[in-house]
Each structure stands twice: as C-alpha cells, then as structure tokens.
py3Dmol code that shows the C-alpha trace and the ligand (Angstrom):
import py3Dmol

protein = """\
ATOM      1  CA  UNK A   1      12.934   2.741   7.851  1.00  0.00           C
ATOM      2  CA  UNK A   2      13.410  -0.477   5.923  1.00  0.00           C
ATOM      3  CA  UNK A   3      14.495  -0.289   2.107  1.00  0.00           C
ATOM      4  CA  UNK A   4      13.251  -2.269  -0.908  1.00  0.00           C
ATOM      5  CA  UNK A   5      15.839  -5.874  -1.985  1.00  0.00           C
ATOM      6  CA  UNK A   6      16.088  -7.734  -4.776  1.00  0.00           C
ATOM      7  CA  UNK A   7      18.734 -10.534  -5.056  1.00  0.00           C
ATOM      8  CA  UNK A   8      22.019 -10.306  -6.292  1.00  0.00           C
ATOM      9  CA  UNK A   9      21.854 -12.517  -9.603  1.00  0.00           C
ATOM     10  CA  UNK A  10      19.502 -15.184 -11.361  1.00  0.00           C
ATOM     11  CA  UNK A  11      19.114 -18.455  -9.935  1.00  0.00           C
ATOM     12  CA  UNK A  12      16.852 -21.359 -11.337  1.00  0.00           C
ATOM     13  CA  UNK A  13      15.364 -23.920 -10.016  1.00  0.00           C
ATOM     14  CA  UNK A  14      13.900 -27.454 -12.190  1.00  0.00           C
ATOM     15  CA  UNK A  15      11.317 -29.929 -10.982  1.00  0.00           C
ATOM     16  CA  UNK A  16       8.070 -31.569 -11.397  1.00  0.00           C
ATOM     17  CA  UNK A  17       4.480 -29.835 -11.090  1.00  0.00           C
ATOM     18  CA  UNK A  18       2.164 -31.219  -8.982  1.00  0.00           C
ATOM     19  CA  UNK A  19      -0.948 -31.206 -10.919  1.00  0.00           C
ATOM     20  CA  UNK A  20       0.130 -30.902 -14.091  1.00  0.00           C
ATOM     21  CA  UNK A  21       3.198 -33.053 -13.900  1.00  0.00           C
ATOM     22  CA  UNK A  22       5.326 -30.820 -16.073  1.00  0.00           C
ATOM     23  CA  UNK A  23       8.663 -30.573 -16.029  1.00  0.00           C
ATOM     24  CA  UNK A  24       9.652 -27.041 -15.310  1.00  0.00           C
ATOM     25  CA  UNK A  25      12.253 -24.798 -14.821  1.00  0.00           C
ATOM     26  CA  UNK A  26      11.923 -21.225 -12.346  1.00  0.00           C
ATOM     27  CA  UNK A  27      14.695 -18.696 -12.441  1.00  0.00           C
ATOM     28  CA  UNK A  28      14.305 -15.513 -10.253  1.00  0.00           C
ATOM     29  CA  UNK A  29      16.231 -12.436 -11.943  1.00  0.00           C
ATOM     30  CA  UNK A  30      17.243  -9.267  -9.997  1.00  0.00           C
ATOM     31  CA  UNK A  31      14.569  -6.453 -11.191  1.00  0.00           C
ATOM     32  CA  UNK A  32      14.241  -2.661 -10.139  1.00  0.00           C
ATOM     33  CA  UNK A  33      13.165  -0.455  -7.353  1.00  0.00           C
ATOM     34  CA  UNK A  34       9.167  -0.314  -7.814  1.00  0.00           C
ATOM     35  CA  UNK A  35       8.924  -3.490 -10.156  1.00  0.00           C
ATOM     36  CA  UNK A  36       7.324  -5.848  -7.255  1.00  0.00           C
ATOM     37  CA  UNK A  37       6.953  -9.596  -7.882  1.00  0.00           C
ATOM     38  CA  UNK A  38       6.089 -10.722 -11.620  1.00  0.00           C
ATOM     39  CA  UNK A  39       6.196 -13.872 -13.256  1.00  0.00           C
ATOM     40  CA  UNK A  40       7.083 -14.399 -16.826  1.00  0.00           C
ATOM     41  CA  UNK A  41       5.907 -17.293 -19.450  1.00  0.00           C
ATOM     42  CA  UNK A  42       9.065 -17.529 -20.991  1.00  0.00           C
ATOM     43  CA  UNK A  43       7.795 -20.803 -23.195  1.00  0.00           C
ATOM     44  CA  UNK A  44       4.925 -18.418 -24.975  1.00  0.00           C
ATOM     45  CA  UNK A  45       5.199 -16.067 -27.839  1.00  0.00           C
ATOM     46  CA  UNK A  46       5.638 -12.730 -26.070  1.00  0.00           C
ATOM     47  CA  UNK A  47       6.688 -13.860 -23.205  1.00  0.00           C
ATOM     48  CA  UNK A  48       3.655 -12.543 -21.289  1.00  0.00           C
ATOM     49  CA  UNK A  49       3.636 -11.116 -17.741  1.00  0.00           C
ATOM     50  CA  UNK A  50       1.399 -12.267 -15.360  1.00  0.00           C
ATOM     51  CA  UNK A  51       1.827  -9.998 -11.740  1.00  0.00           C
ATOM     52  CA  UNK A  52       1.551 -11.309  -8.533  1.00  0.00           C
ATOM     53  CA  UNK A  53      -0.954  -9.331  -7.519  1.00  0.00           C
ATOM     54  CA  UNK A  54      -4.130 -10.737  -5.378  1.00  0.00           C
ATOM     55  CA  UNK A  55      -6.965  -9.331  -8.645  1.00  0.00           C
ATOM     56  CA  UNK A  56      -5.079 -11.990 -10.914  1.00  0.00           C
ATOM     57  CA  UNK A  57      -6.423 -15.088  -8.408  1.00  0.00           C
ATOM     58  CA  UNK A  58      -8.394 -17.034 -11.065  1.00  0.00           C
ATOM     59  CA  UNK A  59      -8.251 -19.980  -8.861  1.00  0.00           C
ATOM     60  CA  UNK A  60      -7.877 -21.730  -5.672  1.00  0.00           C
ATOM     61  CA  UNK A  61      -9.325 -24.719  -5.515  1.00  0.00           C
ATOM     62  CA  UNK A  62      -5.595 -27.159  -5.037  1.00  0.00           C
ATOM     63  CA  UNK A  63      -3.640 -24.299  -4.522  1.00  0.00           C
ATOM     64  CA  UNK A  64      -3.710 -20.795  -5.538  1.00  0.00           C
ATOM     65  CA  UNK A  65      -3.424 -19.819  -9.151  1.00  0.00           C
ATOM     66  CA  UNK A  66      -2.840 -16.628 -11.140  1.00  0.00           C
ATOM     67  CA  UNK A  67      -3.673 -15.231 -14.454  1.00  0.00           C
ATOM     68  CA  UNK A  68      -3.386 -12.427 -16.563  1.00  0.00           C
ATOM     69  CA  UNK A  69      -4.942 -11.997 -20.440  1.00  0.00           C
ATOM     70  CA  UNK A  70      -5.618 -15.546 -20.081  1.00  0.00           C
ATOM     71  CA  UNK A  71      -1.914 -16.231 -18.928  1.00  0.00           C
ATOM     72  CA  UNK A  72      -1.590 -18.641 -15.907  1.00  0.00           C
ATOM     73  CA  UNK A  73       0.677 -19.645 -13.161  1.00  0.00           C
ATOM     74  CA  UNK A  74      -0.600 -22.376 -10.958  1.00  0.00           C
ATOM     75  CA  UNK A  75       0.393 -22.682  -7.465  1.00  0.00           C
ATOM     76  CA  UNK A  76       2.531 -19.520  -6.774  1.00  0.00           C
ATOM     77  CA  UNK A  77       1.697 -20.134  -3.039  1.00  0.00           C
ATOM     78  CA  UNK A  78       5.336 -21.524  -1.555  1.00  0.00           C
ATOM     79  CA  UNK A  79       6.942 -19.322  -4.162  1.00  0.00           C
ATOM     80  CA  UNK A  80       4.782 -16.144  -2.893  1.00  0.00           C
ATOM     81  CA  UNK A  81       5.741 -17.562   0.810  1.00  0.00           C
ATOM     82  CA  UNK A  82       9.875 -17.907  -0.336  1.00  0.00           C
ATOM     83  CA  UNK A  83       9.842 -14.539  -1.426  1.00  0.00           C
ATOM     84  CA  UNK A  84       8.149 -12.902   1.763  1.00  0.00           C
ATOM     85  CA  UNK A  85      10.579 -15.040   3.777  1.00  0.00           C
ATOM     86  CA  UNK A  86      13.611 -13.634   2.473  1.00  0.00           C
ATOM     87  CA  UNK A  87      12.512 -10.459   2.432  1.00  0.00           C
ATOM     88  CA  UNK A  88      12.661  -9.920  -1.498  1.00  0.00           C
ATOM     89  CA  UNK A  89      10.407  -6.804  -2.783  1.00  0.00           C
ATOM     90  CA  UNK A  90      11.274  -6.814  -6.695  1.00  0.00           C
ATOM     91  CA  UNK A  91      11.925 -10.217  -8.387  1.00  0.00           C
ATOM     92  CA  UNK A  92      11.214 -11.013 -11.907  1.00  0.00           C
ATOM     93  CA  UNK A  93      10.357 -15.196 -12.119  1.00  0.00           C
ATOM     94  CA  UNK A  94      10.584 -16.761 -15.738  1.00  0.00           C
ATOM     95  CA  UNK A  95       8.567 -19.965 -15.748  1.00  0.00           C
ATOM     96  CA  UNK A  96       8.657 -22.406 -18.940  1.00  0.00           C
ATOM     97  CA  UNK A  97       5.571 -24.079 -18.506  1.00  0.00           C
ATOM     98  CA  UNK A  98       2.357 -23.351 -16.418  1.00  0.00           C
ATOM     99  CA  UNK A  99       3.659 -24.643 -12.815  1.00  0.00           C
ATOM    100  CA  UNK A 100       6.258 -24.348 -10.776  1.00  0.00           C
ATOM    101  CA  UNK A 101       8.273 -27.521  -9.455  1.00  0.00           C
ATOM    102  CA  UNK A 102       6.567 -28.651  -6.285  1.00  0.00           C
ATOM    103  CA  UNK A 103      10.437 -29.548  -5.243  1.00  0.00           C
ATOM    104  CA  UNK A 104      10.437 -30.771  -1.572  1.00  0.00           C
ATOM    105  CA  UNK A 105       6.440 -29.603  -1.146  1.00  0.00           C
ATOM    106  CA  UNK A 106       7.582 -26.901   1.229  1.00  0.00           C
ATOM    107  CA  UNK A 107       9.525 -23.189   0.659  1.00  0.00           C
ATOM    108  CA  UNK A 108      12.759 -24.638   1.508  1.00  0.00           C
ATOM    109  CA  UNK A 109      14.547 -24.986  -1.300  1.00  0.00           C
ATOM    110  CA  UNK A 110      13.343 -21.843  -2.840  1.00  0.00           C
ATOM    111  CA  UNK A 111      14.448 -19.868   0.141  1.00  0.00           C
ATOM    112  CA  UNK A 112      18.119 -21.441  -0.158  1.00  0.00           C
ATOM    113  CA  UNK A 113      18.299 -20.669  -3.723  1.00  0.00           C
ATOM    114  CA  UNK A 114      17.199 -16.811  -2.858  1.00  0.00           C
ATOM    115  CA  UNK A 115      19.689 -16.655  -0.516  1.00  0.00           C
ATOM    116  CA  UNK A 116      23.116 -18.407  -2.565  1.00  0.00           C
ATOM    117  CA  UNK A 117      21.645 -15.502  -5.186  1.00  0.00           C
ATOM    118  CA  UNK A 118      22.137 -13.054  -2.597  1.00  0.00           C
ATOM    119  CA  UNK A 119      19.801 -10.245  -0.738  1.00  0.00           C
ATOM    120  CA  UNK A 120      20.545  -6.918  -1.992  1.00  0.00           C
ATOM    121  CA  UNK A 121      19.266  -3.976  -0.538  1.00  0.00           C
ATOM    122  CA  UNK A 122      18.013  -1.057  -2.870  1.00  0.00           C
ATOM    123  CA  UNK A 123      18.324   2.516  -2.635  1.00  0.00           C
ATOM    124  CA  UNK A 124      14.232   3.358  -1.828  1.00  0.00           C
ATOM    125  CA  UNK A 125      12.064   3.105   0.982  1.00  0.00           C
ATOM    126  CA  UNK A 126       9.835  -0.597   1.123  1.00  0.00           C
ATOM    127  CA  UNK A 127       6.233   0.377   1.066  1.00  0.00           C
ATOM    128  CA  UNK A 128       4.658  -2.012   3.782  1.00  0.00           C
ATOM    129  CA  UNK A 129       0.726  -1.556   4.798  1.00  0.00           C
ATOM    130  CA  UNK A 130       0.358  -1.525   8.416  1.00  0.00           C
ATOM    131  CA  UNK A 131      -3.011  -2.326   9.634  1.00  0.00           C
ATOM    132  CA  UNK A 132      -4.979   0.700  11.192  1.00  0.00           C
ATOM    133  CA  UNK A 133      -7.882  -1.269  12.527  1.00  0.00           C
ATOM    134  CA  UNK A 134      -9.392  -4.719  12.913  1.00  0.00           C
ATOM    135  CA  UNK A 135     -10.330  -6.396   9.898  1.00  0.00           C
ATOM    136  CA  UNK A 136     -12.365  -9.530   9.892  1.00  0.00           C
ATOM    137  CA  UNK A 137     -13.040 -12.397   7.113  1.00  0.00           C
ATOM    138  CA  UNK A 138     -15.883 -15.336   7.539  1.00  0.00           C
ATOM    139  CA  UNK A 139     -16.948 -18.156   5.933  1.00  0.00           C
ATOM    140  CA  UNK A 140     -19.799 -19.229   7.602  1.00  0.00           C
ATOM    141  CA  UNK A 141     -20.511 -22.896   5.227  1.00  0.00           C
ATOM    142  CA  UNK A 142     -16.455 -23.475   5.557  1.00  0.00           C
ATOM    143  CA  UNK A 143     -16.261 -22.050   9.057  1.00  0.00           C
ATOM    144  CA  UNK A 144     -13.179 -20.640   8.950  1.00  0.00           C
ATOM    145  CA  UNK A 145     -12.488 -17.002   9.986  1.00  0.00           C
ATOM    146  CA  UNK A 146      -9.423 -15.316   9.298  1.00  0.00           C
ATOM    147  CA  UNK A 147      -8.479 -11.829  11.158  1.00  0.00           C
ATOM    148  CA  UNK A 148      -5.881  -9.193  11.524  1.00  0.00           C
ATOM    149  CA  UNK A 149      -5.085  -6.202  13.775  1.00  0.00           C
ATOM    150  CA  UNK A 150      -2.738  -3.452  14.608  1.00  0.00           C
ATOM    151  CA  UNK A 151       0.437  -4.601  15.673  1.00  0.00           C
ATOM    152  CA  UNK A 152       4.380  -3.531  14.916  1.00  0.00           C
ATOM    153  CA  UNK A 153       5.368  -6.710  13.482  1.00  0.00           C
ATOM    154  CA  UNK A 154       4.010  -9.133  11.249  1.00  0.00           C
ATOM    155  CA  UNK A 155       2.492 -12.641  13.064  1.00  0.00           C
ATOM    156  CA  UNK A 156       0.365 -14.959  12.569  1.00  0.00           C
ATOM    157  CA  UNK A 157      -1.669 -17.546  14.672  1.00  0.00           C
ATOM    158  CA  UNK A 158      -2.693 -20.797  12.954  1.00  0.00           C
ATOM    159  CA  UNK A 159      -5.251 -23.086  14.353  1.00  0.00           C
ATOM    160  CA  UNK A 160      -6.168 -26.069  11.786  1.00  0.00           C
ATOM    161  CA  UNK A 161      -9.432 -28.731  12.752  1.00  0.00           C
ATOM    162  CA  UNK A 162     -10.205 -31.751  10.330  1.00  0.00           C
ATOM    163  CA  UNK A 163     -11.873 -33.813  12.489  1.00  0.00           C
ATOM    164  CA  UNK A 164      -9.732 -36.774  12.192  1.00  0.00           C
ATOM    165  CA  UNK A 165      -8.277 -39.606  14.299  1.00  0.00           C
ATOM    166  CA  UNK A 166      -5.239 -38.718  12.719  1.00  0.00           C
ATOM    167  CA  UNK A 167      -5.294 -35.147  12.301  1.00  0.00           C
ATOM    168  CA  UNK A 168      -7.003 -32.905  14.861  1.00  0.00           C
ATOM    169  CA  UNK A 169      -6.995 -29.617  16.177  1.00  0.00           C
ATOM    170  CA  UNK A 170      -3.429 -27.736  16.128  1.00  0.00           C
ATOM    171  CA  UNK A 171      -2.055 -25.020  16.550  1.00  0.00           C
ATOM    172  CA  UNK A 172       1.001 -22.923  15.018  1.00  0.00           C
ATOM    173  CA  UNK A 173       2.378 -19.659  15.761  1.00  0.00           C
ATOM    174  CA  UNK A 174       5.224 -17.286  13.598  1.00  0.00           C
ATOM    175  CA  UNK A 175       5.813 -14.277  16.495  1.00  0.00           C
ATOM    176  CA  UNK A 176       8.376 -12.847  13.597  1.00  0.00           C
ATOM    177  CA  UNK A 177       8.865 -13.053  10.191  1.00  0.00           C
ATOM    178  CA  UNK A 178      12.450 -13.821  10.811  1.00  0.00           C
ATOM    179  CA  UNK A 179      11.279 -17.282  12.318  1.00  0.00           C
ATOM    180  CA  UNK A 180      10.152 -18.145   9.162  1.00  0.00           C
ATOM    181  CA  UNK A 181      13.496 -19.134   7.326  1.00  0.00           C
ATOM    182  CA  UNK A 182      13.838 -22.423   9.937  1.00  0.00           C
ATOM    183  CA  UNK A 183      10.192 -22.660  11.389  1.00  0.00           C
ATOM    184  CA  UNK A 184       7.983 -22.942   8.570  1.00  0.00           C
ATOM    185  CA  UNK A 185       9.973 -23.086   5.211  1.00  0.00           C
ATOM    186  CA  UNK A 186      10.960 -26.363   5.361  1.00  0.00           C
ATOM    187  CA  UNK A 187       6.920 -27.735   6.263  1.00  0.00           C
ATOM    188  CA  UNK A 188       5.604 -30.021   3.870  1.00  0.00           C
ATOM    189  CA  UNK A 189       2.328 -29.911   2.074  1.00  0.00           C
ATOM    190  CA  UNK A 190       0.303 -32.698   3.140  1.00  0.00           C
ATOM    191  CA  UNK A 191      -2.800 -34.777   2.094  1.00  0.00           C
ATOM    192  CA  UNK A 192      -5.473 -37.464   3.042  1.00  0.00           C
ATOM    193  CA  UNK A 193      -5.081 -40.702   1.639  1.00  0.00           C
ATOM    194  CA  UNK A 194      -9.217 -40.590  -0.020  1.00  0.00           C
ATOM    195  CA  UNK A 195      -8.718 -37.438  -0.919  1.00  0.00           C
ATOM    196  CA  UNK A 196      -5.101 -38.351  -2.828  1.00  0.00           C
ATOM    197  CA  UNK A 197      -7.228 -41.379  -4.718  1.00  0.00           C
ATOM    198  CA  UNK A 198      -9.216 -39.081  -5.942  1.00  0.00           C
ATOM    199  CA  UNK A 199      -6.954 -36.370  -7.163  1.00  0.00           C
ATOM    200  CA  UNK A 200      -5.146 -39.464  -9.188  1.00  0.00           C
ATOM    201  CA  UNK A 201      -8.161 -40.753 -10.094  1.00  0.00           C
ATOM    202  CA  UNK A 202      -8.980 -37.081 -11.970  1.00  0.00           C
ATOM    203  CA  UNK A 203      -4.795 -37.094 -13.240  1.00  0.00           C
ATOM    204  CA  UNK A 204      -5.131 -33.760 -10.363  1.00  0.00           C
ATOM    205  CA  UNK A 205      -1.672 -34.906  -9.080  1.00  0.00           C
ATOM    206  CA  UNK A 206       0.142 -36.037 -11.662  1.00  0.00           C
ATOM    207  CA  UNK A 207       3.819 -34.391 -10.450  1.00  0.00           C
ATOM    208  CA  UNK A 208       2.845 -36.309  -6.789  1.00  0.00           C
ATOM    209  CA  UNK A 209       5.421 -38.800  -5.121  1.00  0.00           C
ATOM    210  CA  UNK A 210       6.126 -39.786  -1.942  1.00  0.00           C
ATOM    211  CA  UNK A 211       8.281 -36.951  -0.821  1.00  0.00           C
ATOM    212  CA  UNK A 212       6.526 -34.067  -1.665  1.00  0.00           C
ATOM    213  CA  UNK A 213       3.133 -34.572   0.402  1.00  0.00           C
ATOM    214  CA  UNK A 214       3.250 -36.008   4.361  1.00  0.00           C
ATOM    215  CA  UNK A 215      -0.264 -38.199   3.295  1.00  0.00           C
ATOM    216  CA  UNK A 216      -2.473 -38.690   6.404  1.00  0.00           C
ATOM    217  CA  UNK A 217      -4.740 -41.963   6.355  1.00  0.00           C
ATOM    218  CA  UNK A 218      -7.548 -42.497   8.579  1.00  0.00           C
ATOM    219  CA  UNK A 219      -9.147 -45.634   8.314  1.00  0.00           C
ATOM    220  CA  UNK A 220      -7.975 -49.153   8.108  1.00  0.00           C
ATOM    221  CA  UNK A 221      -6.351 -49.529   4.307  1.00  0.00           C
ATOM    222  CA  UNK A 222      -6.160 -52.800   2.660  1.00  0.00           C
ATOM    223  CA  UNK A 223      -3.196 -54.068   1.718  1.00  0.00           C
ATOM    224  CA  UNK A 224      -4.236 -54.014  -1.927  1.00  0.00           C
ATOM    225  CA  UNK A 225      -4.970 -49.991  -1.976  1.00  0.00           C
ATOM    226  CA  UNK A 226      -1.728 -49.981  -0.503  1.00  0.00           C
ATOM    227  CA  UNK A 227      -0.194 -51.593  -3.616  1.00  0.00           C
ATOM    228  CA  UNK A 228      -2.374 -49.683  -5.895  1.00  0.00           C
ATOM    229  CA  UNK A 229      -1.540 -46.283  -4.456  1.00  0.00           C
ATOM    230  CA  UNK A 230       2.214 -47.634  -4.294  1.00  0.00           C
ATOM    231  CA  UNK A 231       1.988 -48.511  -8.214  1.00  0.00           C
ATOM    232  CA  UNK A 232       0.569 -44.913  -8.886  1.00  0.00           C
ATOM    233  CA  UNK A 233       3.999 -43.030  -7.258  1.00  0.00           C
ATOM    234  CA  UNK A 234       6.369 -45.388  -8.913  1.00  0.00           C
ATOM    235  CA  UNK A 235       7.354 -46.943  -5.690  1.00  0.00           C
ATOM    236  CA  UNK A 236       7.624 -50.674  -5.347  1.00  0.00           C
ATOM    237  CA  UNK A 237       5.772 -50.503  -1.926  1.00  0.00           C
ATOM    238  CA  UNK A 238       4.412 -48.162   0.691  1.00  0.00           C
ATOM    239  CA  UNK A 239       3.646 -48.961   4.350  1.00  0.00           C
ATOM    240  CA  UNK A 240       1.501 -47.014   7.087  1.00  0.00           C
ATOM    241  CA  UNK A 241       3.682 -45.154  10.273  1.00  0.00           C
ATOM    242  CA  UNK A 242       2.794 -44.882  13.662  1.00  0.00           C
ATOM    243  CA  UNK A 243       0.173 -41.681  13.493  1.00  0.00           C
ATOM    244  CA  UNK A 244      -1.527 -42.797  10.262  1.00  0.00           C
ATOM    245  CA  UNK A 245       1.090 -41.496   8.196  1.00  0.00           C
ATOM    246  CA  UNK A 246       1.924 -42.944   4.982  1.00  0.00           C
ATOM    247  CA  UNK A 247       5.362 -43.394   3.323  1.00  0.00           C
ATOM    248  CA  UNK A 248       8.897 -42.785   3.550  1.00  0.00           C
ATOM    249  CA  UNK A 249       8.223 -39.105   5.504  1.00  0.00           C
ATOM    250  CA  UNK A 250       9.446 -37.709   9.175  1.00  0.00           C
ATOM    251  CA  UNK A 251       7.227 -35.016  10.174  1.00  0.00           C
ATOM    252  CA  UNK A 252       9.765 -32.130  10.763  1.00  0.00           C
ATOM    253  CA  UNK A 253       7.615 -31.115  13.443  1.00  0.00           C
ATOM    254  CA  UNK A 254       5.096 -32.612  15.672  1.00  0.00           C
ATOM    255  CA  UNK A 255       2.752 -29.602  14.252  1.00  0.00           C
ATOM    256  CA  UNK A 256       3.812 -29.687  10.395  1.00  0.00           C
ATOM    257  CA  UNK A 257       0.477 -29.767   9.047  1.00  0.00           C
ATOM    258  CA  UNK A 258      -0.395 -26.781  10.776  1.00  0.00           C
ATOM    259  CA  UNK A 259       3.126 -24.596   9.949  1.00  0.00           C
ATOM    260  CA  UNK A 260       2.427 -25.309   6.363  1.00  0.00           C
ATOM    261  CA  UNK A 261      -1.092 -23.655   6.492  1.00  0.00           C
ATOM    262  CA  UNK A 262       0.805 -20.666   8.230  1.00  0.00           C
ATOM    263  CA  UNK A 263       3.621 -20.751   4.980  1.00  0.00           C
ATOM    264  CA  UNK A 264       0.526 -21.025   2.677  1.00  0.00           C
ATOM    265  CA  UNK A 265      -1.075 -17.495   4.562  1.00  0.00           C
ATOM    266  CA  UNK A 266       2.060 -16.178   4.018  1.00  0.00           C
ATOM    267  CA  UNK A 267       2.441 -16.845   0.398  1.00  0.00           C
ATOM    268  CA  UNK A 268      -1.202 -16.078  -0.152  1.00  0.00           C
ATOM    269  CA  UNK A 269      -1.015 -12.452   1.708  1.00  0.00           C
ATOM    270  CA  UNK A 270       1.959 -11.596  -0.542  1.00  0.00           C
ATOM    271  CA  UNK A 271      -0.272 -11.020  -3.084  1.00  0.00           C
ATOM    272  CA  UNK A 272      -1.396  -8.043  -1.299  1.00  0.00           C
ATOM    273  CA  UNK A 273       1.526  -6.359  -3.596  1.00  0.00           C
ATOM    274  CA  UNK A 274       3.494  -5.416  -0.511  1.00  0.00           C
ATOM    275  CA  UNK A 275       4.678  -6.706   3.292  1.00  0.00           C
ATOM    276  CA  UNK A 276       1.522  -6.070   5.600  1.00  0.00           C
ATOM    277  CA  UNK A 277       2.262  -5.426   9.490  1.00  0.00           C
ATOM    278  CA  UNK A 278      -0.370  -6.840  12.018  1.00  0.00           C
ATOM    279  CA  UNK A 279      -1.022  -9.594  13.878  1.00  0.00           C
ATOM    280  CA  UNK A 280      -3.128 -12.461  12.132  1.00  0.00           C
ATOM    281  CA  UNK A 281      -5.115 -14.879  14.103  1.00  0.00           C
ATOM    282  CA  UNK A 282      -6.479 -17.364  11.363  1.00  0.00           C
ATOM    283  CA  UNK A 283      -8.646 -20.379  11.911  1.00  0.00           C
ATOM    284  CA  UNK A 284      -9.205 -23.358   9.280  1.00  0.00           C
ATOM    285  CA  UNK A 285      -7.204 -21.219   6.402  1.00  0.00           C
ATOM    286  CA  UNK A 286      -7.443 -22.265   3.092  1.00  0.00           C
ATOM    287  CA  UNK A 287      -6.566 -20.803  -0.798  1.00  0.00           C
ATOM    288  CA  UNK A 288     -10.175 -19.707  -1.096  1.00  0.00           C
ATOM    289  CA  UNK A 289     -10.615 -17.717   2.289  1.00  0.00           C
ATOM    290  CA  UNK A 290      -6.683 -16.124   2.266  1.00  0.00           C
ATOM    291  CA  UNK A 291      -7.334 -14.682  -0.904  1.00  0.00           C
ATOM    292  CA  UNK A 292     -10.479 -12.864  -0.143  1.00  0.00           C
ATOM    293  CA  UNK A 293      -9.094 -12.066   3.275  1.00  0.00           C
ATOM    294  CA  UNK A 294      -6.602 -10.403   1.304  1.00  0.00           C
ATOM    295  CA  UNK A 295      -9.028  -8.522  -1.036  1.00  0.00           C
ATOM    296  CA  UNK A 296     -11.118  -7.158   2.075  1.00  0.00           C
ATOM    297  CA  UNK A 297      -7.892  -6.049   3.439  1.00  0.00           C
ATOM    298  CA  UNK A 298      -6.742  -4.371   0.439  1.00  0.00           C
ATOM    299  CA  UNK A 299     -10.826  -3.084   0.132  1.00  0.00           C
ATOM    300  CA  UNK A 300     -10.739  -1.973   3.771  1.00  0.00           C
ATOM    301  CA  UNK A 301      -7.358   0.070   3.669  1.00  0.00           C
ATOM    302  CA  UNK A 302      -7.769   1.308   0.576  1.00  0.00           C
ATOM    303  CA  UNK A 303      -4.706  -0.510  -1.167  1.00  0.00           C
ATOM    304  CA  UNK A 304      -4.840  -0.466  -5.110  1.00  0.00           C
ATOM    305  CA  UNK A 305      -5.625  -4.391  -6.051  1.00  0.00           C
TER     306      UNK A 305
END
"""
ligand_1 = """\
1
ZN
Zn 0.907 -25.120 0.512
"""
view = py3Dmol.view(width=600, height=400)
view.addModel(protein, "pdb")
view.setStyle({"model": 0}, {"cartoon": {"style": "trace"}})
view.addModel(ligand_1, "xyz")
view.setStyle({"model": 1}, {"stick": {}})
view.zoomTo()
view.show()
C-alpha cells in the first residue's frame, strides 16, 4: 500500500515565462493529507486558488493552461510532470504572476528543487485509479489516438510523426515511473524554426531564448533570417547543426523530442487529481488530445473531475 508525500519545506524557483515573458517566481509549500496539487496567485487580492484539476483546462493551444473564477496559470504542464515524478500528492504552489519560469524548458530543475525540499511521506493511504478496462481517445482531423489499459504499473509508449526531413517518426518508452527522474525530466521542449517566426511575430514567445527550446529547421535558411531570428533572442549570432538543429543545444538524447511529449503526457494526466496505473500507448500527443484523454478517463471510471 503506498502512502500520500508532500515535501519537507518550501522551495522557490525564479525565471522567465515563455509566452508571456514575465518574470516569475514558484515556491512549492508542504500542504496536508487530502489537499492534492493547488496553485496560488499570490500577486492578486485574495490570493485566489486555482486547482490542478483536469475541469479547470481553459486552454491548450502552446501548452496547457488552467483557470479557476477567471484565475489562470499558463503552462502547468512540466510542473504537473515534476510533481508526478517525484512522487508528490499534496503541494501548495504560490505563483506571482500568470506563468511559471520555463527554466531549462524541461522538468529538471523543478524535480531537483522537490527533492533538496525533501519527500515526506504522510500518514494516509495515496488514492491512485487503476484502469479496469481499455479506454480509447481519437482525433480523427489531428490523427492522433491516445490509449490506456490494465496494467500494475504506470507506462507509457510515445510515438511522435511530423513529417519532416528533420524530424520523423520516433519513438519513446517510460516502463516505470521511477525512470522518469533521469530519462525524461531533463528533455527539452522543442520547436520548428516557421513555426518560432511566427510565435515572435504574434509576441507568443516572448520568455524564448536559445536554451530553453531544441528549434528544428527544415529548409534551407538564409543567412539574413538567421540574423533576424538571432537579433530576436538577444544573441549576437546563431548557426544551423548537423540534423537541422539550431543554436547552442546538444540533444540529451538521440530521441529528445519524443521523451518530452512523454513528460508533457505525464504532466497533462496529473490533472486527473491522482496517480493513474495502466499502460499508455499514445500516438502524435498533444495539450489538446491529453486533456480530453484525461476527461474520458475520468468519464469512463467514474472519477469526480
Ligand atoms: Zn512540454
């Protein structure tokens, strides 16, 4: 029987937000038996409480964001995916502004903080929801398909295809959750260079530099983009690697792309309000198709949203 944790004391952590650019600050605090995970808008009158729970996804559309009584949190994803990682039930997260740091781009440096703050075990049973039967989510326009079965453990296969020179078909696979810590935390979010042009263009990626996003490219860019793109980061120049990869960034792994999806499915099926136990077989994931996954699954077991 596995028992509820919390960490051991309050930890924050201060960086940049992606899309909004602001300058934030996260602390987790210890919080009780039965409190789950909430955020908190500490720089609003109130302080108002917005849960992470899966029926306060307003949106998803550059990463997946929460609200409650018109309260958001943008991109709780990594966050959602540090928590499940370390194995943290109750956690109360103060947030001065309406993002979290993108930090690194990954769940790394989330999960270290968690873990200098300590994992405490509590004194009551963790409620986890172990899948009874096969349940299945399409989207026929996107083509993805997302699934999950009866297993003992919690695992997930990833298979990401974007039909590009640079970035293909590939596969990742978490057996355990306790491969997460080293196999997936540290995996970068990552973008393609059009795409990144326009998300400037529209001030979408205003925290952005060139160490929190592995950016793929796929054509031929001038020399001139190059510069531009360069001038937009702050950076006096940026150059193309072998593999169409842009910047100053080592893949970790030969397969980062497609362990990040795997940390994103993670974060996103935290906000089923407890651990699930299956196995997950998920093709072309995305914000939009974990988070109704996660409502069907909650719908089809009969799990209060
Ligand atoms: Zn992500």
């Amino acid at each position: 029987m596995e028992k509820q944790h919390t960490i051991g004391k309050s930890v924050s952590i201060s960086g940049t937000g992606l899309h909004t650019g602001q300058n934030g600050t996260l602390t987790f605090h210890p919080a009780e038996i039965n409190h789950g995970i909430k955020f908190r808008r500490v720089d609003l009158f109130g302080q108002p409480i917005v849960e992470a729970k899966v029926k306060n996804v307003v949106d998803t559309s550059r990463g997946t964001t929460i609200a409650q009584n018109g309260v958001k949190v943008y991109t709780v994803e990594h966050i959602m995916a540090s928590l499940r990682g370390s194995g943290i039930d109750n956690v109360l997260i103060d947030l001065n502004c309406e993002e979290p740091p993108i930090l690194d781009g990954s769940a790394k440096i989330m999960m270290a903080a968690l873990k200098e703050a300590g994992i405490v075990e509590q004194d009551a049973e963790r409620k986890c929801l172990k899948i009874t039967r096969k349940i299945t989510y399409t989207h026929p326009k996107v083509g993805c398909e997302l699934t999950i079965e009866p297993a003992d453990k919690f695992s997930i296969d990833v298979k990401v295809d974007y039909k590009s020179g640079v970035l293909n078909v590939q596969e990742a696979h978490m057996h355990d959750i306790s491969e997460f810590e080293t196999e997936f935390a540290p995996c970068r979010t990552f973008v393609f260079f059009q795409e990144l042009e326009m998300l400037l263009a529209h001030n979408l990626i205003r925290g952005g530099d060139l160490s929190n996003a592995i950016v793929f490219i796929e054509k031929q860019v001038s020399e001139e983009d190059l510069k531009r793109v360069a001038g937009l980061f702050h950076k006096e120049s940026v150059a193309v690697h072998e593999g169409g990869i842009l910047n100053n960034v080592t893949l970790y792994f030969d397969n980062e792309p497609a362990r990040h999806k795997l940390l994103d499915i993670v974060g996103d099926l935290t906000l089923l309000g407890m651990p699930v136990i299956g196995k997950v077989t998920a093709y072309k994931p995305g914000h939009f198709a974990n988070t109704e996954f996660v409502k069907q699954i909650a719908k089809a077991m009969k799990v209060a949203m």
